[in-house]
Biopython code that builds the backbone (N, CA, C, O; Angstrom):
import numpy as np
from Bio.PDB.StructureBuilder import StructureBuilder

atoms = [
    (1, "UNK", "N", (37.698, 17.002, 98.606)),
    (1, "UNK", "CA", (36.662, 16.372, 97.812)),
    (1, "UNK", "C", (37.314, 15.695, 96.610)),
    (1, "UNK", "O", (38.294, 16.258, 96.121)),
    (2, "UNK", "N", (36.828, 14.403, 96.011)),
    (2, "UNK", "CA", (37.705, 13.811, 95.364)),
    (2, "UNK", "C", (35.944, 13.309, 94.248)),
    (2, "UNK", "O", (35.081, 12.433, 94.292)),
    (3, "UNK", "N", (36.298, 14.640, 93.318)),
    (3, "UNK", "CA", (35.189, 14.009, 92.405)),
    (3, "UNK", "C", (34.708, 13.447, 91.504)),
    (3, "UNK", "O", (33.616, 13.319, 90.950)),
    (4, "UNK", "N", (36.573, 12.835, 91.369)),
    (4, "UNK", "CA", (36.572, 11.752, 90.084)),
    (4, "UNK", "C", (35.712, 10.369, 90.253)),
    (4, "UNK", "O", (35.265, 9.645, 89.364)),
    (5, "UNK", "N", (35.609, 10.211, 91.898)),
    (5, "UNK", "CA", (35.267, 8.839, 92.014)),
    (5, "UNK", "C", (33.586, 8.712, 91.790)),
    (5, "UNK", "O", (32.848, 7.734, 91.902)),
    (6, "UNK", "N", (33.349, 9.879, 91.488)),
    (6, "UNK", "CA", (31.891, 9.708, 90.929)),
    (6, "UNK", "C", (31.852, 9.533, 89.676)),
    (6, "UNK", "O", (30.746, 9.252, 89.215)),
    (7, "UNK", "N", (32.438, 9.586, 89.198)),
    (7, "UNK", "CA", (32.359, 9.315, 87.413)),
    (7, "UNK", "C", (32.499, 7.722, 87.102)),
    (7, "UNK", "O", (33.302, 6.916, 87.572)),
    (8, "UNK", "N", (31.289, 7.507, 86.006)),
    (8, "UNK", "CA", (31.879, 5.733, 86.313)),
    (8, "UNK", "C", (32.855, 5.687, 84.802)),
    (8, "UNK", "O", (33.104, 6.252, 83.737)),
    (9, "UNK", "N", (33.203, 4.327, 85.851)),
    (9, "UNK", "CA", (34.541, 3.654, 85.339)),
    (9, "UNK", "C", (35.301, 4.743, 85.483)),
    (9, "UNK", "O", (35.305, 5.414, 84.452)),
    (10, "UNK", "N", (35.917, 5.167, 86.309)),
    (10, "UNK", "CA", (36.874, 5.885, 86.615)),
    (10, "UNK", "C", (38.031, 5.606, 87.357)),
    (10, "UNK", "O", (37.882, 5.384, 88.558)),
    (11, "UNK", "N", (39.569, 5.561, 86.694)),
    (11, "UNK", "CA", (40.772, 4.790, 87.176)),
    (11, "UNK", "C", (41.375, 5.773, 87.924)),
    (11, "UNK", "O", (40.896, 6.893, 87.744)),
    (12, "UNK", "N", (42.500, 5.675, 88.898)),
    (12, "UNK", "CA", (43.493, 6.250, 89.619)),
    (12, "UNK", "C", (44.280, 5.836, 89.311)),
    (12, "UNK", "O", (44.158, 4.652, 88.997)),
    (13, "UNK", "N", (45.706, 6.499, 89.164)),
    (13, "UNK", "CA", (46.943, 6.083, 89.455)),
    (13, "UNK", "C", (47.791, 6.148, 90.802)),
    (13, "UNK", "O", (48.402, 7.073, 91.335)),
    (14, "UNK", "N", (47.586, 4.744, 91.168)),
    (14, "UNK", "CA", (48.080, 4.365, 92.535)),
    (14, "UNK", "C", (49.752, 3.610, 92.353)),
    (14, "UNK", "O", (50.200, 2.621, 92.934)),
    (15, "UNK", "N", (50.527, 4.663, 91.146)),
    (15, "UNK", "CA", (51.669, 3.786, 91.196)),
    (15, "UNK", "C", (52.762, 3.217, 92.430)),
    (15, "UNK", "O", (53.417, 2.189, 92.603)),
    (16, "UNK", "N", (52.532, 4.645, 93.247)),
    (16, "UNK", "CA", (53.366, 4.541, 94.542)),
    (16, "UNK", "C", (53.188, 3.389, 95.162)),
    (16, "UNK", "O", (54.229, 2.960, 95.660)),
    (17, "UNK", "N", (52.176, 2.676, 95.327)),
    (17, "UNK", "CA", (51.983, 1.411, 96.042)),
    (17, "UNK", "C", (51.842, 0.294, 95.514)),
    (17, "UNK", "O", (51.742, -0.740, 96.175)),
    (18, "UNK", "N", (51.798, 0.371, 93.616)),
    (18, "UNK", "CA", (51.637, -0.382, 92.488)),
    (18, "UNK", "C", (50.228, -1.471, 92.164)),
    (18, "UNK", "O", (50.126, -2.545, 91.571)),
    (19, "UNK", "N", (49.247, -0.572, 92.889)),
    (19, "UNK", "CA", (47.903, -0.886, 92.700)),
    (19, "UNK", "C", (47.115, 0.065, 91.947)),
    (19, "UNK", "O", (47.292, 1.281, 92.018)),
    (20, "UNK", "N", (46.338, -0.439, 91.305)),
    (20, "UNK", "CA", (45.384, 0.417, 90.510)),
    (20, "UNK", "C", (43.918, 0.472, 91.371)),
    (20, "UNK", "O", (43.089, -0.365, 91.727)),
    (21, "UNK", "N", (44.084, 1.974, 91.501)),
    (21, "UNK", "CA", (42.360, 1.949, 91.707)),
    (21, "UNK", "C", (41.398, 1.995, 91.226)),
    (21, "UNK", "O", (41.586, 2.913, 90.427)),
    (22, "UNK", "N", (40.208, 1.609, 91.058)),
    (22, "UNK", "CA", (39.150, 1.889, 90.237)),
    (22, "UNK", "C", (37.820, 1.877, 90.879)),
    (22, "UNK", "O", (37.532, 1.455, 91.999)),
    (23, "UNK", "N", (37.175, 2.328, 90.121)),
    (23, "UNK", "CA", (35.901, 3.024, 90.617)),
    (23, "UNK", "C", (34.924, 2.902, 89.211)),
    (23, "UNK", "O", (35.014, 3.517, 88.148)),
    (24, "UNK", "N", (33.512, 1.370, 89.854)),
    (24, "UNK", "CA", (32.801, 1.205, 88.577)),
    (24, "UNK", "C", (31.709, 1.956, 88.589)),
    (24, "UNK", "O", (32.025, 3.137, 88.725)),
    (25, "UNK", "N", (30.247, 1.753, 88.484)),
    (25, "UNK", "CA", (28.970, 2.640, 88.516)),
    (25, "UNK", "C", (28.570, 2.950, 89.562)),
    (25, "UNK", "O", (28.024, 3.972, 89.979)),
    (26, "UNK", "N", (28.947, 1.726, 90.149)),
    (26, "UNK", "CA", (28.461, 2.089, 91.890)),
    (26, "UNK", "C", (27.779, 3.369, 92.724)),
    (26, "UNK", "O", (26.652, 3.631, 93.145)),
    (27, "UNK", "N", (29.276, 4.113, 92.729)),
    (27, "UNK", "CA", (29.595, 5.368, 93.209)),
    (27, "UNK", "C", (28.934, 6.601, 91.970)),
    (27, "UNK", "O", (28.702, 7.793, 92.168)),
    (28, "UNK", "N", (28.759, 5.800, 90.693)),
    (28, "UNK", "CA", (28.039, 7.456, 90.299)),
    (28, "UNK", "C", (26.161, 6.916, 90.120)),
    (28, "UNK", "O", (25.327, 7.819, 90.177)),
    (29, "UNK", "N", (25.800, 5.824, 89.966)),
    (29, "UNK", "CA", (24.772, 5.864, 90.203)),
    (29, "UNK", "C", (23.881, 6.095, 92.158)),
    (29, "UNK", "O", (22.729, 6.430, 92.435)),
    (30, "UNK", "N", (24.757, 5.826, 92.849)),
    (30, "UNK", "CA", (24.235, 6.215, 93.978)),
    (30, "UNK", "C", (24.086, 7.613, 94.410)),
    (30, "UNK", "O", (23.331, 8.105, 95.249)),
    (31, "UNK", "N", (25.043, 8.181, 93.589)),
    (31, "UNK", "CA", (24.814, 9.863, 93.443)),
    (31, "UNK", "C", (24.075, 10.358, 92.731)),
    (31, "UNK", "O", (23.707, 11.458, 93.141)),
    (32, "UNK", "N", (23.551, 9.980, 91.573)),
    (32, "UNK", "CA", (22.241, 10.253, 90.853)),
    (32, "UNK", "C", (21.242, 10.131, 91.974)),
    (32, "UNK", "O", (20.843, 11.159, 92.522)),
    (33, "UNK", "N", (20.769, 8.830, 92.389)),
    (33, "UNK", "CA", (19.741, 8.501, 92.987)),
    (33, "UNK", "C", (19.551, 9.458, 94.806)),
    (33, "UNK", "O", (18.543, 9.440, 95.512)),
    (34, "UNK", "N", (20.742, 10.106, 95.071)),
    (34, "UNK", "CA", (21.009, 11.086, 96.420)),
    (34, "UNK", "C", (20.010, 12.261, 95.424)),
    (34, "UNK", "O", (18.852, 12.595, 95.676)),
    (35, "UNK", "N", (20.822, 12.709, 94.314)),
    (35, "UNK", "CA", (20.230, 13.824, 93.528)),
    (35, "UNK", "C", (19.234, 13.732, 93.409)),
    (35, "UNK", "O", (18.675, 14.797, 93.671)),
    (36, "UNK", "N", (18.162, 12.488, 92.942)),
    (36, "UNK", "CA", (16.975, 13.036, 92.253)),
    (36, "UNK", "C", (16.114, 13.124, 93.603)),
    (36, "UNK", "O", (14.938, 13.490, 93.590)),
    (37, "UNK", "N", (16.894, 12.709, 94.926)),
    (37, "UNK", "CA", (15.913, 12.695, 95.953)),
    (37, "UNK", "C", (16.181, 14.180, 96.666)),
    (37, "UNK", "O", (15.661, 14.326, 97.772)),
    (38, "UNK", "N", (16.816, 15.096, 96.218)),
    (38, "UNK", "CA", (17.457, 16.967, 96.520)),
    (38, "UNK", "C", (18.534, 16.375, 97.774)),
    (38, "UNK", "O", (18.728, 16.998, 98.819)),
    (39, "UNK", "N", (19.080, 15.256, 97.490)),
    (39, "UNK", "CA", (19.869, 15.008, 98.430)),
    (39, "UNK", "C", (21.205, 15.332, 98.009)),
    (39, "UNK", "O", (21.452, 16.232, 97.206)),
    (40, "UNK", "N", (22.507, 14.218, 98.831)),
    (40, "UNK", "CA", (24.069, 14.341, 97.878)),
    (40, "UNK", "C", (24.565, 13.471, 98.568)),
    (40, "UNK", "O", (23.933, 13.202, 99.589)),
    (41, "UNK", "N", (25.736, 12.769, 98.331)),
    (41, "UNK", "CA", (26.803, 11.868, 98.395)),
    (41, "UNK", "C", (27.761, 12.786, 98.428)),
    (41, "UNK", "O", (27.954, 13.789, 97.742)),
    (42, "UNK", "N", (28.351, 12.295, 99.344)),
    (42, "UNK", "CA", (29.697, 12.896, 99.441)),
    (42, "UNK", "C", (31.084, 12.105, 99.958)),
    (42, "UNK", "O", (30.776, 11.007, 100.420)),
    (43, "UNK", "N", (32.213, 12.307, 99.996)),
    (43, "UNK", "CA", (33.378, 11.401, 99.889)),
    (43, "UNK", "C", (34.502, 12.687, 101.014)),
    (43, "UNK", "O", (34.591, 13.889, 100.765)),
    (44, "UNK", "N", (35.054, 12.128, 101.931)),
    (44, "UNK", "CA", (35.959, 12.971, 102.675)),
    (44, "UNK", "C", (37.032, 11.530, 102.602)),
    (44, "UNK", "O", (36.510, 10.420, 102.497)),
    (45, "UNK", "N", (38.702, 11.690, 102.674)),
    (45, "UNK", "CA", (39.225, 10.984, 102.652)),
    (45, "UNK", "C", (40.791, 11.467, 103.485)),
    (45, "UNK", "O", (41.034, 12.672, 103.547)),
    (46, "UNK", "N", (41.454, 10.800, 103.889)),
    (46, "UNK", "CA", (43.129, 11.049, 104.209)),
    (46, "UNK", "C", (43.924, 10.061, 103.922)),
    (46, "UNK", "O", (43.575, 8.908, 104.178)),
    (47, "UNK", "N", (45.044, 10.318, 103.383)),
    (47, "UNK", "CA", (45.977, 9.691, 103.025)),
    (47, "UNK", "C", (46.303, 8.960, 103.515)),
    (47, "UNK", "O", (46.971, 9.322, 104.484)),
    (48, "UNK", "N", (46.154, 7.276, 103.331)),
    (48, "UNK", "CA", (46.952, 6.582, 104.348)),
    (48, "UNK", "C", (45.847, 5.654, 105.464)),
    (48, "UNK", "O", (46.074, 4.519, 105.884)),
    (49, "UNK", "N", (44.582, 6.538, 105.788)),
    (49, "UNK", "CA", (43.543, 6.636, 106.667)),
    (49, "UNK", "C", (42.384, 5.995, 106.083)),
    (49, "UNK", "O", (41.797, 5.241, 106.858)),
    (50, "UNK", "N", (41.802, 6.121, 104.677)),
    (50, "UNK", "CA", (40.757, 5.760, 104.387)),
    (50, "UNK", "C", (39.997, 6.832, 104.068)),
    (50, "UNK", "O", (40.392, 7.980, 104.267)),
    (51, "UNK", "N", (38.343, 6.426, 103.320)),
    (51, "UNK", "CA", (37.766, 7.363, 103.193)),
    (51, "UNK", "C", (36.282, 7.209, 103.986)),
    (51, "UNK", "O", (35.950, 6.310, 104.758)),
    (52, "UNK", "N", (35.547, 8.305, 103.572)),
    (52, "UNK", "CA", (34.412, 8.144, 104.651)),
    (52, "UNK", "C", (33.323, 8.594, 103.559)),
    (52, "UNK", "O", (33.619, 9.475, 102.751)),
    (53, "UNK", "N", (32.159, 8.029, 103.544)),
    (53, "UNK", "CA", (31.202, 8.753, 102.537)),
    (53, "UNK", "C", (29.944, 8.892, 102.924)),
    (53, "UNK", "O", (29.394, 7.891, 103.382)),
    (54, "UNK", "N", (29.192, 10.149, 102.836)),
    (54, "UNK", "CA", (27.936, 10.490, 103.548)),
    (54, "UNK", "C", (27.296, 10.533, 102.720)),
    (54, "UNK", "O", (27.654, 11.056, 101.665)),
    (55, "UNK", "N", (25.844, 9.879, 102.936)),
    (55, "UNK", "CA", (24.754, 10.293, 101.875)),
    (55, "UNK", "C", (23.659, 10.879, 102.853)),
    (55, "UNK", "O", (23.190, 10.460, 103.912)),
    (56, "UNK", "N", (23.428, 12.034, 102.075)),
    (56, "UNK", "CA", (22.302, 12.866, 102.958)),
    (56, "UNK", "C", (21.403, 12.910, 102.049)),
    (56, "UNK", "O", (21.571, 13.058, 100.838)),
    (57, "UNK", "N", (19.988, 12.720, 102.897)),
    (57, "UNK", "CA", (18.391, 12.720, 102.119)),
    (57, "UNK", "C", (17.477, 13.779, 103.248)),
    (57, "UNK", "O", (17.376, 13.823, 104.474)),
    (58, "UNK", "N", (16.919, 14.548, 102.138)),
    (58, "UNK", "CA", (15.987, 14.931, 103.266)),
    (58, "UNK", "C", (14.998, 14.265, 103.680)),
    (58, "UNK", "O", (14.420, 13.426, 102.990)),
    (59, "UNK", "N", (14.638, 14.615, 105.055)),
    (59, "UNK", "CA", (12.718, 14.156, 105.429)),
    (59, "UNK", "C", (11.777, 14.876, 105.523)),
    (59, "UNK", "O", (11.867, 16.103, 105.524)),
    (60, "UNK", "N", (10.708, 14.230, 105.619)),
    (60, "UNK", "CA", (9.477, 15.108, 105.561)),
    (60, "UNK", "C", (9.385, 15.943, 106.558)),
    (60, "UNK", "O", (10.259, 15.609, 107.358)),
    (61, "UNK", "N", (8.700, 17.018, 107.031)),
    (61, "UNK", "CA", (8.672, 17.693, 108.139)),
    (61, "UNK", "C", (7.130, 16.673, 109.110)),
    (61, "UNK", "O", (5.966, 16.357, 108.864)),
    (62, "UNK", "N", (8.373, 16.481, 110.512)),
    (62, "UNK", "CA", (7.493, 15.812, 111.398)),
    (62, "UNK", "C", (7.863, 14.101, 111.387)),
    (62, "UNK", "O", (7.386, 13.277, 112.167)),
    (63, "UNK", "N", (8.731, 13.861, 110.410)),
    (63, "UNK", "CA", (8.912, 12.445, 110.168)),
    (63, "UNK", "C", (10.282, 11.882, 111.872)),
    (63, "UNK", "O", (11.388, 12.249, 112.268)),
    (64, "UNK", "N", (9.798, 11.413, 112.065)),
    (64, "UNK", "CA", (10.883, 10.664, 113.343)),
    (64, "UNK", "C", (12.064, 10.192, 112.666)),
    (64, "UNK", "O", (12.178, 9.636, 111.574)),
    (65, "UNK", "N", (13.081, 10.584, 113.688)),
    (65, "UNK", "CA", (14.452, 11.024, 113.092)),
    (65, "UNK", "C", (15.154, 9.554, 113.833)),
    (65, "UNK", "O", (14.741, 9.272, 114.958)),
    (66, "UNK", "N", (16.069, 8.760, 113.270)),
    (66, "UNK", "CA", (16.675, 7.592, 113.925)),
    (66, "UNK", "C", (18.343, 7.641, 113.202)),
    (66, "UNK", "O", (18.720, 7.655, 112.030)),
    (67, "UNK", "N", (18.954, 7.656, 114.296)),
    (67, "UNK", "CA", (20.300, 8.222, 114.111)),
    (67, "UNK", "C", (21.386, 6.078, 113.894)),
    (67, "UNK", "O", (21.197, 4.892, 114.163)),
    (68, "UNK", "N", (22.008, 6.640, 113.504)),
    (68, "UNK", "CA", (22.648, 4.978, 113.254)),
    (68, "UNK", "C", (24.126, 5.579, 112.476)),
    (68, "UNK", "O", (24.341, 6.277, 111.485)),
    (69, "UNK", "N", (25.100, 4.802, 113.650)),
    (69, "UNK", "CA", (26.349, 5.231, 113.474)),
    (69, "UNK", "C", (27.434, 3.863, 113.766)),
    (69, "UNK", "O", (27.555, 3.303, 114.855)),
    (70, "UNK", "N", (28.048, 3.562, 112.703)),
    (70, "UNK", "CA", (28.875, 2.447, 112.700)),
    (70, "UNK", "C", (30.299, 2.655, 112.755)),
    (70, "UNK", "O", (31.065, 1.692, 112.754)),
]
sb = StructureBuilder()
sb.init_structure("model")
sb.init_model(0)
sb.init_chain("A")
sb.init_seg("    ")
for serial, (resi, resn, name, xyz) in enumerate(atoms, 1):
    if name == "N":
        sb.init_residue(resn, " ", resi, " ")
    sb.init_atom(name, np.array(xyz, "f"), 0.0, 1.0, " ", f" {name:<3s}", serial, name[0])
structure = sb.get_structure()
């Protein structure tokens, strides 16, 4: 879990490859808005590989479920 990248304006040091990363509101206001819905954002990543980020919301009970995977 990498939970700096929720904080806004939040920098990395990517000297090894001599890029800077950064991370503006984006990523922490979309996590507010997961939160106020009892949901969450989340970030899984590997070195080298990329990262992957899930946002889970709940539904109502009985609401039709539609799955969508890219």
């Amino acid at each position: 879990d990498h939970p700096a990248v929720f904080q806004r304006y939040w920098t990395a040091d990517a000297s090894s490859i001599r890029k800077e990363v950064r991370s503006g509101l984006g990523l922490a206001i979309a996590r507010q808005v997961a939160l106020a819905h009892r949901g969450a954002l989340t970030v899984r990543s590997v070195r080298g590989a990329g990262a992957a980020f899930v946002l889970w919301l709940p539904m109502a009970a009985g609401s039709d479920v539609a799955s969508v995977t890219e």
